[in-house]
N, C-alpha and C positions, 0 to 999 in steps of 0.2 A: 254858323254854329252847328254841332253836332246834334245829331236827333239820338235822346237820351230817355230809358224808360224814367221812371220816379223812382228818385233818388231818399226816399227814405236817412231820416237823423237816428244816429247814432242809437241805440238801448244798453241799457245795463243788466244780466240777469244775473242773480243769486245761485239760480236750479240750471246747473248744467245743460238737462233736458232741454231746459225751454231757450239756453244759449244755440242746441242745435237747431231747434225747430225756428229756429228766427235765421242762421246761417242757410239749413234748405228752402226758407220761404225767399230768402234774398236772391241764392244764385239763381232759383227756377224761374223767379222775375225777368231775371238779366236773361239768362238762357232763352225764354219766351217771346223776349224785347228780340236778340240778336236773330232766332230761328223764323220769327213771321217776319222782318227785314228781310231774311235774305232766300224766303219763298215766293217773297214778290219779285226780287233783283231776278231771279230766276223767270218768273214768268214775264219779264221785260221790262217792270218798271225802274225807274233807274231815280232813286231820292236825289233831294235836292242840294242834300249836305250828308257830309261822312255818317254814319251810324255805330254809336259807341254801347259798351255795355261793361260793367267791373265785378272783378271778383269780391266778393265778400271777404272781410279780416276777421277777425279773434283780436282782442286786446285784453292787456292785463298789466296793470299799473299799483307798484307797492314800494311803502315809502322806509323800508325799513329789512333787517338782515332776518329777524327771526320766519322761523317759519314752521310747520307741527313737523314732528319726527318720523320718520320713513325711513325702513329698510331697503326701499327701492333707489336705483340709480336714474331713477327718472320719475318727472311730476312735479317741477320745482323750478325756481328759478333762482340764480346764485346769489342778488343781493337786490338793492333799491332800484326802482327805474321804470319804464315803458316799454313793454315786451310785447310784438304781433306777429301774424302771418295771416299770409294771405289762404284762403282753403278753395278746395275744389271738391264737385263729385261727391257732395257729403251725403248722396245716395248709397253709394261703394267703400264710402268710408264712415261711416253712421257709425257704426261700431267704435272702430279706432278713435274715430274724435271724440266721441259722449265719454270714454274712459281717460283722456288727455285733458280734457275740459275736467271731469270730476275730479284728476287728481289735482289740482290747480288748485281750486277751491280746496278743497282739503287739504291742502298745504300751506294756501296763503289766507284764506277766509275774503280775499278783495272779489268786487262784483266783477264779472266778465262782460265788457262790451263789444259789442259785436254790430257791424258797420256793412259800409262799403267805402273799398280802397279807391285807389288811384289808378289800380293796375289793370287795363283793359284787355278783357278777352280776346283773344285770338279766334276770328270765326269757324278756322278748321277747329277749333274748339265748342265749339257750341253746336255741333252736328248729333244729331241720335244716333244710337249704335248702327244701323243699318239704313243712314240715308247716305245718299250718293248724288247730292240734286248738284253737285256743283258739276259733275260729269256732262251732264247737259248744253254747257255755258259753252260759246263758241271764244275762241283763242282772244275777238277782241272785247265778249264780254268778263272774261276772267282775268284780263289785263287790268280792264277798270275797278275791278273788287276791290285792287290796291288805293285807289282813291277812296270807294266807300268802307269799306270794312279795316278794322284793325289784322295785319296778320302776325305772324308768331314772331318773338323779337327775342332772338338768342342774348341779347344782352340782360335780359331779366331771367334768364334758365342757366347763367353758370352753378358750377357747384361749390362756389368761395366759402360757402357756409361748411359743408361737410367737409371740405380741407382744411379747415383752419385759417386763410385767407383772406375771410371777409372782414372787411372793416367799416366799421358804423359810424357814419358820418355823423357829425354836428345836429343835433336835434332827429337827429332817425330814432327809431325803436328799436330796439333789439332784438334778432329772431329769438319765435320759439318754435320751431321747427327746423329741420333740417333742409326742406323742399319746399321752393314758393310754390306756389301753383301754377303759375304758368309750368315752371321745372316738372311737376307733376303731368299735368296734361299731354307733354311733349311724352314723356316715357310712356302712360296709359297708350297715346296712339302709334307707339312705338312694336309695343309688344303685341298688338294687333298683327302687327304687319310679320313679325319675326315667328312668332309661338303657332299662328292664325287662331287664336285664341280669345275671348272676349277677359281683361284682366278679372271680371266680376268671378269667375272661374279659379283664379287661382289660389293656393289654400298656405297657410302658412308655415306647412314647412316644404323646403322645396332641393329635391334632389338633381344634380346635374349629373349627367354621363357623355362618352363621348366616343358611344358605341351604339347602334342600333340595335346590337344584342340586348343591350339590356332596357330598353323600350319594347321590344317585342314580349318579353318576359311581361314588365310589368302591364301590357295590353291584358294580358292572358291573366294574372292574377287581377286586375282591376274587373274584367269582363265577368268573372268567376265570382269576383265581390257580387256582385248587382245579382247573381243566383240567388245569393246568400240572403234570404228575408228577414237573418235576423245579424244581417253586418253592419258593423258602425257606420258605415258611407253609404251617403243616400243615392248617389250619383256617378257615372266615370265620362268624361268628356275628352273626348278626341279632335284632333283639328277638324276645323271649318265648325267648329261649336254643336258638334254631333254630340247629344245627349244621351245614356242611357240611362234610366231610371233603376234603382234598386228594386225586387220582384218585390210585389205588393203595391208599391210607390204608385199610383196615377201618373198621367202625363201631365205637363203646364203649357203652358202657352207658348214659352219661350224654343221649348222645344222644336217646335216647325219652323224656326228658322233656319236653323245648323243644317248645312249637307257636305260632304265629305270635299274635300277641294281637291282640283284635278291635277294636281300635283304638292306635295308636302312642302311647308315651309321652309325658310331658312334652319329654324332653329323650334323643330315642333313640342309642342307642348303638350301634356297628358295630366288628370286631375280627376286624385279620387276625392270627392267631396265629402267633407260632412257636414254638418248642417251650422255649426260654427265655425266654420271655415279653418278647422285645424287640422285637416288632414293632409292631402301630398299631391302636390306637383311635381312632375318628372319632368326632365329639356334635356332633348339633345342636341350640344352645343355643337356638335362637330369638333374640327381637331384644331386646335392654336389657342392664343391668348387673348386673338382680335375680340373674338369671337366670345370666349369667354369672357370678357370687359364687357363688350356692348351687352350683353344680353342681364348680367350683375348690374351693368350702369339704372338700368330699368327696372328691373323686379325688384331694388333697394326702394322706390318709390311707395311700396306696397305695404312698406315696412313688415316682412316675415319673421317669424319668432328664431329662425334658423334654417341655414342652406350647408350642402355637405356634397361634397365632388364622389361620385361612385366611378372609378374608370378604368382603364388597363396599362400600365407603366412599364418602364426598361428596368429590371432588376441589376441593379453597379455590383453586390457583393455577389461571388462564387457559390455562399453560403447560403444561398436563396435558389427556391424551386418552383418551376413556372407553376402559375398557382397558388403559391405563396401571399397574404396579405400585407399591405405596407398602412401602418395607422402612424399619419404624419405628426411632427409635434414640433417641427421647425423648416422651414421655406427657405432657399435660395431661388431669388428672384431674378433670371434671365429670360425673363418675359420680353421686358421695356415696355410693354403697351400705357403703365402705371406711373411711368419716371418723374412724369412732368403733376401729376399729384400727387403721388406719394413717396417721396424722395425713399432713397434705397439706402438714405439710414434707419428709417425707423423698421421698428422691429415689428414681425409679423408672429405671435406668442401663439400658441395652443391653448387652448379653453377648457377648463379642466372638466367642466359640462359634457361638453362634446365627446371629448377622449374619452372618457369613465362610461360614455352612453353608447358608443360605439365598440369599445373592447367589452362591455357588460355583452352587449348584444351581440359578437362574435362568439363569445364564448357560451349563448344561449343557444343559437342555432346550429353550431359546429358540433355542440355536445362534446365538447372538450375540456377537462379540469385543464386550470391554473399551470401547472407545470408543463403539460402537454400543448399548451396555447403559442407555448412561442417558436414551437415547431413552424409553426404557420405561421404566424402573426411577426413582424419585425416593426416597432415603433422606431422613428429615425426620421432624418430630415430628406425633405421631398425637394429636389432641385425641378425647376421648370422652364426651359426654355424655347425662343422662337423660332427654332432652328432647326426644324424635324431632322435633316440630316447631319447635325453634330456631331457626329463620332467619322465623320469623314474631314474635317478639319484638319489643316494640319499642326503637326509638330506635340499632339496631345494636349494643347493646350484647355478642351472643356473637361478632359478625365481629371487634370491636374486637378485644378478649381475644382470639380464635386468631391473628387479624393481628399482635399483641404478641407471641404466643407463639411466632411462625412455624412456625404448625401450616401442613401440608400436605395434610391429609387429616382425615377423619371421622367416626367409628361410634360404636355407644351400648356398645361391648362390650368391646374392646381394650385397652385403660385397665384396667380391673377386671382381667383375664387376669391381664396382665403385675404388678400390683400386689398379686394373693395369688399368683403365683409367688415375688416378690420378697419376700413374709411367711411363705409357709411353704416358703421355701427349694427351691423347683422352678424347675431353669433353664426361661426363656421367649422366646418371641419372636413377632412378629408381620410377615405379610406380607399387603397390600390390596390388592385392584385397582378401580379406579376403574368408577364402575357410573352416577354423575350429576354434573352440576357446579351444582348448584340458585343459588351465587350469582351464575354465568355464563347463566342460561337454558338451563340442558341439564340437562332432569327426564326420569325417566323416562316413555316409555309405551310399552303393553303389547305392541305388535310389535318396537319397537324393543327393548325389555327380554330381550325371548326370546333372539333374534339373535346381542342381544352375551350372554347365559346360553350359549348352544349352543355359542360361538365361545372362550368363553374358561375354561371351568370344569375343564376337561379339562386343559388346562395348567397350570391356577393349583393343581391339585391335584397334581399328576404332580409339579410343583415342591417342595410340601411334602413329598410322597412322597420324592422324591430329597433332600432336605435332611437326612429321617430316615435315610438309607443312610450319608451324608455324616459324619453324629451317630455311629452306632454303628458305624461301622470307625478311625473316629479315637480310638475308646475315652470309655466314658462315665464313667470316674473325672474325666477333663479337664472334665466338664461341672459338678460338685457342686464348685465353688472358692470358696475363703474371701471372692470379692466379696458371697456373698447371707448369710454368717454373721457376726455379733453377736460383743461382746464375749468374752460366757461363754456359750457355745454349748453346746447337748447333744452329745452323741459319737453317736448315733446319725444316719446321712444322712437 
């Protein structure tokens, strides 16, 4: 028989609140149970029977269709029945849940029970942020782990839910969430490993690029923030969880852990913070779509108010001058990385949020009226393929296809963004600037390439920066609207 902490019955609560504090008193239970287990397996004891430990649910059961009125496209569930998920990490997500939990209640008026599941924790899951005990464990003690400890089982981490997929068996519940928690846990130590970033770090709106130029840029305006004693961001964090504090700010505690890592992640990550975690995270993803997916597949788990590609593209029309901006508002998707979830007939739409926030904010920073804007600026569909050298193909066959599609523009990455936005329900958008015209004769090279880097990275980012100000004073319940949700949708955003 497994060695099991106390498994606690089921409660019921009315007050939201006390549904989370009964969710964080459960998992730190379990978490406590699993961590002194496997400090001892560590020090050489070896239990006598497997060691189990479960994530904590949410449940919500109503017998009936109505329900109070909201303008919101989320907080709700579609009709009668037994609705759960399982949670995690309600330390990091404390926020996020206590306002998913309040609008439930407010929606349905039924009590929230909150438990523990079925679903056992993965022990690489129950490690503190900076333990490493299993490192210790010699080849034939970390073999045996698999007898004692449960470990991570991909079959509970598909994403059938946010594809539309999943199907609810005979007496199951119905998600209310997009992300079990196992699914959750794998991504959390996912982006550890890609960003070298701790997720608690990252802010909810989040900019991808796929240039180092425009990371160095925002180093230098984020460093420049933390001068500023009276700037909105308390903080700016660099890989390896380097902290700088806003001037005035004290240091915490947490700060002595961070030191610079002795070579840059896959996919590093930058965060100017602010104290309600609504300000900006930068990643750069590098160049393709793999890359772009994997790193989307994760940060969608954080559920962000909105993500938006800043990058450099092949300009298709003659009419266009390197420099030029491309504000997308339709995707041809020659990625593939997506095929197998999000079939390539559905349609990948523009967000009128996004566009209006981003052309607002081009035409603020350019200091350009309205007629003069489109000298620059060309709105048009962004074709995006896996193929960096495409135009060496033969017989013309990708010119054809973009020419058909009246694509405008270029990249191997945009595509993918905006297409697991559009799947796991994260408003998107994207803004280019034109960097070559490869099928006019205008390729890059390496002086010329700098020039226009030096000339234009500083704006093209400043823009997304402003676009994000744009996003969050216009309120970001306007951003989560029923264009990116499904028939029977989970009630969780």
């Amino acid at each position: 028989m497994a060695q099991l902490p106390d498994l606690p019955s089921p409660t019921l609560h009315s007050d939201p609140a006390e549904a989370l504090a009964q969710v964080q008193h459960l998992y730190q239970q379990q978490i406590e149970h699993l961590r002194g287990a496997m400090q001892r397996f560590v020090a050489g004891e070896t239990p006598a029977s497997p060691v189990r430990a479960f994530y904590p649910y949410v449940r919500l059961q109503t017998a009936t269709v109505a329900r109070a009125p909201t303008q919101l496209a989320y907080g709700f569930v579609e009709g009668p029945g037994r609705y759960e998920t399982t949670l995690t990490r309600p330390d990091l997500f404390a926020r996020y849940y206590l306002e998913q939990l309040r609008l439930l209640r407010a929606s349905h008026g039924v009590e929230l029970e909150v438990g523990l599941s079925e679903q056992p924790i993965p022990i690489h899951f129950s490690f503190a942020e900076h333990d490493h005990i299993e490192g210790s464990l010699s080849a034939e003690r970390r073999l045996l782990m698999r007898d004692v400890f449960d470990l991570p089982d991909l079959s509970a981490m598909d994403d059938g839910i946010a594809n539309g997929s999943h199907v609810v068996r005979p007496g199951e519940a119905m998600p209310l969430s997009l992300f079990t928690a196992p699914r959750v846990d794998y991504s959390l130590h996912r982006l550890r490993h890609y960003t070298g970033t701790q997720p608690e770090w990252f802010q909810n709106f989040v900019l991808f690029t796929n240039y180092q130029f425009y990371i160095d840029e925002f180093v230098r305006l984020g460093r420049a923030e933390m001068e500023n004693p009276d700037s909105e961001y308390i903080a700016f964090i660099e890989p390896g969880n380097v902290v700088t504090r806003r001037a005035g700010l004290a240091p915490e505690a947490v700060d002595e852990l961070g030191s610079p890592p002795p070579r840059l992640p896959q996919m590093p990550a930058y965060h100017l913070v602010r104290a309600d975690q609504s300000g900006i995270s930068m990643v750069n993803i590098g160049v393709g779509p793999a890359n772009a997916k994997t790193i989307t597949d994760h940060i969608a788990v954080l559920r962000p108010h909105a993500w938006m590609m800043l990058g450099h593209c092949a300009g298709l029309r003659n009419s266009q001058q390197l420099g030029d901006y491309v504000l997308a508002h339709a995707y041809v998707r020659e990625d593939h990385v997506l095929d197998e979830e999000l079939p390539l007939w559905v349609p990948i739409p523009a967000l009128a949020e996004i566009q209006v926030a981003l052309q607002q904010a081009v035409a603020e920073v350019t200091q350009m009226p309205g007629d003069q804007l489109k000298r620059i600026m060309r709105t048009g569909t962004v074709a995006s393929t896996d193929n960096r050298n495409w135009e060496l193909l033969p017989d013309n066959l990708p010119q054809r296809r973009f020419s058909q599609s009246r694509a405008v523009a270029l990249d191997m990455e945009s595509a993918t963004i905006a297409a697991n936005g559009f799947r796991f329900r994260v408003p998107y958008g994207t803004l280019l600037c034109v960097s070559d015209k490869p099928l006019h004769g205008e390729i890059k090279l390496p002086g010329m390439a700098n020039h226009f880097y030096r000339e234009r990275v500083d704006q093209h980012l400043r823009i997304g920066m402003r676009a994000i100000d744009i996003l969050r004073a216009g309120g970001t319940h306007r951003l989560h609207s029923r264009k990116l949700r499904s028939f029977a949708e989970v009630a969780f955003q």
